[in-house]
BATOR-710510 format. One record per residue: residue in one letter; z, y, x of N, C-alpha, C in turn. Coordinates in steps of 0.05 Angstrom, whole numbers, always signed. Layout:
BEGIN
> aa; nz; ny; nx; caz; cay; cax; cz; cy; cx
> A; Z; Y; X; Z; Y; X; Z; Y; X
...
This chain:
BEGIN
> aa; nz; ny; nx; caz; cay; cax; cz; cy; cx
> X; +1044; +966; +466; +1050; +957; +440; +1063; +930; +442
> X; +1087; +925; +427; +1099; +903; +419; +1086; +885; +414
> X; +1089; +864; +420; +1077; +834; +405; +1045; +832; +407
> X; +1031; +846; +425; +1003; +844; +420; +1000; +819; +437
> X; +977; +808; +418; +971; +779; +439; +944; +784; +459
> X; +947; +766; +485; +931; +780; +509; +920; +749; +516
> X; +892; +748; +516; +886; +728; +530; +857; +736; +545
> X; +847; +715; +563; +837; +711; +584; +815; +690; +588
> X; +793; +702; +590; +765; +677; +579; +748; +682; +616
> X; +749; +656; +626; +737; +676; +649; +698; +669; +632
> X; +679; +673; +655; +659; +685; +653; +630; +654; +630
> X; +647; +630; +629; +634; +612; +616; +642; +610; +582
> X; +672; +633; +579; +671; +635; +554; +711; +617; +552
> X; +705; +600; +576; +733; +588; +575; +756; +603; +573
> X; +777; +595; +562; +801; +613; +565; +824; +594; +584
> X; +840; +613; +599; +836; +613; +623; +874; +620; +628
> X; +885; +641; +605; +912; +649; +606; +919; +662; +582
> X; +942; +663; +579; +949; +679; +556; +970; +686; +556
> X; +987; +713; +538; +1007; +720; +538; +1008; +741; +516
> X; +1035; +747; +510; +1043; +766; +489; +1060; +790; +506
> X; +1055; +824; +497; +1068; +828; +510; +1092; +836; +496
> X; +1116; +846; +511; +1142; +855; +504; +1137; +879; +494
> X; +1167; +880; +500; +1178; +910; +478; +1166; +932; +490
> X; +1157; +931; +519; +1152; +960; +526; +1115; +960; +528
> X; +1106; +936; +521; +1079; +931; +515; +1069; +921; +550
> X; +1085; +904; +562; +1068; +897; +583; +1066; +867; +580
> X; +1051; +858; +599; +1048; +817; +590; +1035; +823; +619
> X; +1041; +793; +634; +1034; +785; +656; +1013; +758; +648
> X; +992; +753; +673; +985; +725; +671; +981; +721; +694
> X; +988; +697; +704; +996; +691; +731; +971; +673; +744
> X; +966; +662; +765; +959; +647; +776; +931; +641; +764
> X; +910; +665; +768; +892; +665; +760; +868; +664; +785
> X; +847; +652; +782; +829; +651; +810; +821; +673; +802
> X; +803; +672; +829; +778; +698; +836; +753; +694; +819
> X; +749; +714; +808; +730; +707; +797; +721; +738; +772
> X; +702; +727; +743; +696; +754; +736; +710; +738; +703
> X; +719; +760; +687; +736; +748; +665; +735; +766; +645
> X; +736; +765; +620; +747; +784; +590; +762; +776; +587
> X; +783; +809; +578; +809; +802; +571; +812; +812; +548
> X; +816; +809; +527; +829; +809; +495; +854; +811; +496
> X; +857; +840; +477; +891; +842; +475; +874; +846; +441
> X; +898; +834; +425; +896; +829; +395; +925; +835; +379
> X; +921; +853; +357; +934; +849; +345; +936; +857; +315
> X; +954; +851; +293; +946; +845; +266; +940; +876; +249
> X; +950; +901; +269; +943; +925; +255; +927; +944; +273
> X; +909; +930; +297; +888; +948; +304; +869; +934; +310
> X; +848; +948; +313; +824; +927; +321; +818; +925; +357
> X; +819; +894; +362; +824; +880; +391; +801; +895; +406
> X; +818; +896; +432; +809; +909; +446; +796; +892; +476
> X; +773; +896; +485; +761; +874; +512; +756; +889; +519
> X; +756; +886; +551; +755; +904; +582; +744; +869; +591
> X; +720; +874; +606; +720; +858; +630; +738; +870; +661
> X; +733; +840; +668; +763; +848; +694; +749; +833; +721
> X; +748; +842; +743; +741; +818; +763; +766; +819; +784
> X; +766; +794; +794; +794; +786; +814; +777; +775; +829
> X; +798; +790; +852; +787; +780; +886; +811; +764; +897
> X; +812; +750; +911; +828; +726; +923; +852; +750; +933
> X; +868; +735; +919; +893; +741; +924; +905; +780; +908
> X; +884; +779; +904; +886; +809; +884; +914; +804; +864
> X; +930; +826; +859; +945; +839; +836; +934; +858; +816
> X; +929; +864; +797; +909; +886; +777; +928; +892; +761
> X; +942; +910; +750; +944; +919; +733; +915; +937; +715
> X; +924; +925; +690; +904; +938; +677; +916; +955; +650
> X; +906; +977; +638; +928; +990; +626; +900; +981; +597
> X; +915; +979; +575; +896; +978; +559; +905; +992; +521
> X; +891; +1007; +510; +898; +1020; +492; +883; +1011; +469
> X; +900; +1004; +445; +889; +998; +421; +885; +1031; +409
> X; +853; +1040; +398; +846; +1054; +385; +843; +1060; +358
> X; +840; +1039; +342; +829; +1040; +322; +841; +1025; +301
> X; +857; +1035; +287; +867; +1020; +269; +853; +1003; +243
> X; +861; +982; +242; +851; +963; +226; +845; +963; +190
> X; +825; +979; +185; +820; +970; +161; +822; +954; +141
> X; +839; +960; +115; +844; +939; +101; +837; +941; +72
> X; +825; +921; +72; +812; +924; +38; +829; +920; +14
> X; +824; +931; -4; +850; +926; -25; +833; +929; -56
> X; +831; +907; -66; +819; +910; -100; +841; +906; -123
> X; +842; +936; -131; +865; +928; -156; +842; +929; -183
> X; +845; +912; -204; +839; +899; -224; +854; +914; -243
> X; +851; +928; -267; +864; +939; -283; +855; +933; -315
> X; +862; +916; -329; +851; +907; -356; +861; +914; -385
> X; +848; +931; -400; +867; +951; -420; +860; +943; -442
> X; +874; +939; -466; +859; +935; -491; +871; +962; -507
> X; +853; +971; -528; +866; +992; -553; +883; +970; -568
> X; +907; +985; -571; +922; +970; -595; +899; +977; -621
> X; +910; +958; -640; +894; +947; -668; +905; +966; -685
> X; +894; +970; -702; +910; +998; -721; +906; +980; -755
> X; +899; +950; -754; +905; +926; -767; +932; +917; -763
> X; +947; +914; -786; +962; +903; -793; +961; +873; -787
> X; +974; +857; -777; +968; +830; -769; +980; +819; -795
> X; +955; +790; -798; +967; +778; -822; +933; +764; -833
> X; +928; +759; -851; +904; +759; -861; +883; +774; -860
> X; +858; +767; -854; +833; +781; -853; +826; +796; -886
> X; +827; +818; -882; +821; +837; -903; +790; +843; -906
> X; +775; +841; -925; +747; +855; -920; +750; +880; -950
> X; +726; +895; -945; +727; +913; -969; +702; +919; -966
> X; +693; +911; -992; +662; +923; -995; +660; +941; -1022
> X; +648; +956; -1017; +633; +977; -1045; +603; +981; -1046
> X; +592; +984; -1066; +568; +1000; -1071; +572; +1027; -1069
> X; +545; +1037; -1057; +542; +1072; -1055; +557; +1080; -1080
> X; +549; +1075; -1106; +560; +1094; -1127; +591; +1086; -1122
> X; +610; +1072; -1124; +633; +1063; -1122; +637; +1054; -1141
> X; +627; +1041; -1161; +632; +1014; -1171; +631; +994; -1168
> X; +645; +974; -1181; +637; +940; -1164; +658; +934; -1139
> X; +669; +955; -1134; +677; +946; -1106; +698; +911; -1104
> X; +705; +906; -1083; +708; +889; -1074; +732; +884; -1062
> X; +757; +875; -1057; +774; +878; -1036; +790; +851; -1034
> X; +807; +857; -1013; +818; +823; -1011; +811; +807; -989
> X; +822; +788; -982; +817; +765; -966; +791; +759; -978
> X; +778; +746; -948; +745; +740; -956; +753; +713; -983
> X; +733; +705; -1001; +735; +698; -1016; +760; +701; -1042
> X; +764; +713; -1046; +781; +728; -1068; +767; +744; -1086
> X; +774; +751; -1111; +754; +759; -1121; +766; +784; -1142
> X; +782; +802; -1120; +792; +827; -1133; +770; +846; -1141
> X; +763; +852; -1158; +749; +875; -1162; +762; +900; -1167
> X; +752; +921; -1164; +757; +944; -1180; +732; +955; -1183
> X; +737; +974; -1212; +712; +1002; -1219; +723; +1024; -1215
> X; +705; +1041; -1214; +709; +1069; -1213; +702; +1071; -1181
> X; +703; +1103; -1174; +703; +1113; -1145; +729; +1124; -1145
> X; +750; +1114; -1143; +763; +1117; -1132; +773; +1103; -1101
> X; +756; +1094; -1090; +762; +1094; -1060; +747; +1107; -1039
């Protein structure tokens, strides 16, 4: 894989070498002692991959290493809806009646429309 980043911690946690690899997915790190080491190859769409590695004096290693697992990504969409109003915009309207339907009431609060009858 392209562009994966590769580094190199030997056995106290230190890091030690690093590299990115090319287009055909290889990376070198050079001039590394003997010794025992984790190697991390990382990258932004799979999840990093560690192999321990040990080098013997004067050793060459190729190590072949495969990202498995692709990287999970969380995603929260937020969606906020209102009902349109089936009010006329403008003034607050109230309407009150009595059960029988007389007396009623209508108009902007404080106004003092009446009507009789049941007709509403």
């Amino acid at each position: 894989m392209a562009g994966a980043r590769v580094k190199l911690q030997n056995s106290a946690g230190r890091l030690v070498g690093e590299s990115s690899s090319d287009a055909q997915g290889n990376f070198t790190l050079e001039s590394i002692d003997t010794g025992e080491y984790q190697l991390t190859a990382e990258s932004d769409a799979f999840v990093s991959v560690v192999v321990d590695v040990s080098l013997a004096t004067g050793q060459q290693k190729q190590i072949n290493l495969r990202f498995r697992q692709l990287v999970s990504i969380a995603q929260a969409i937020t969606v906020v809806a209102s009902a349109p109003s089936s009010l006329p915009p403008g003034p607050r309207s109230e309407h009150h009646c009595s059960r029988s339907g007389a007396g009623c009431e209508s108009g902007p609060p404080g106004s003092t429309n009446r009507h009789s009858g049941a007709s509403h």
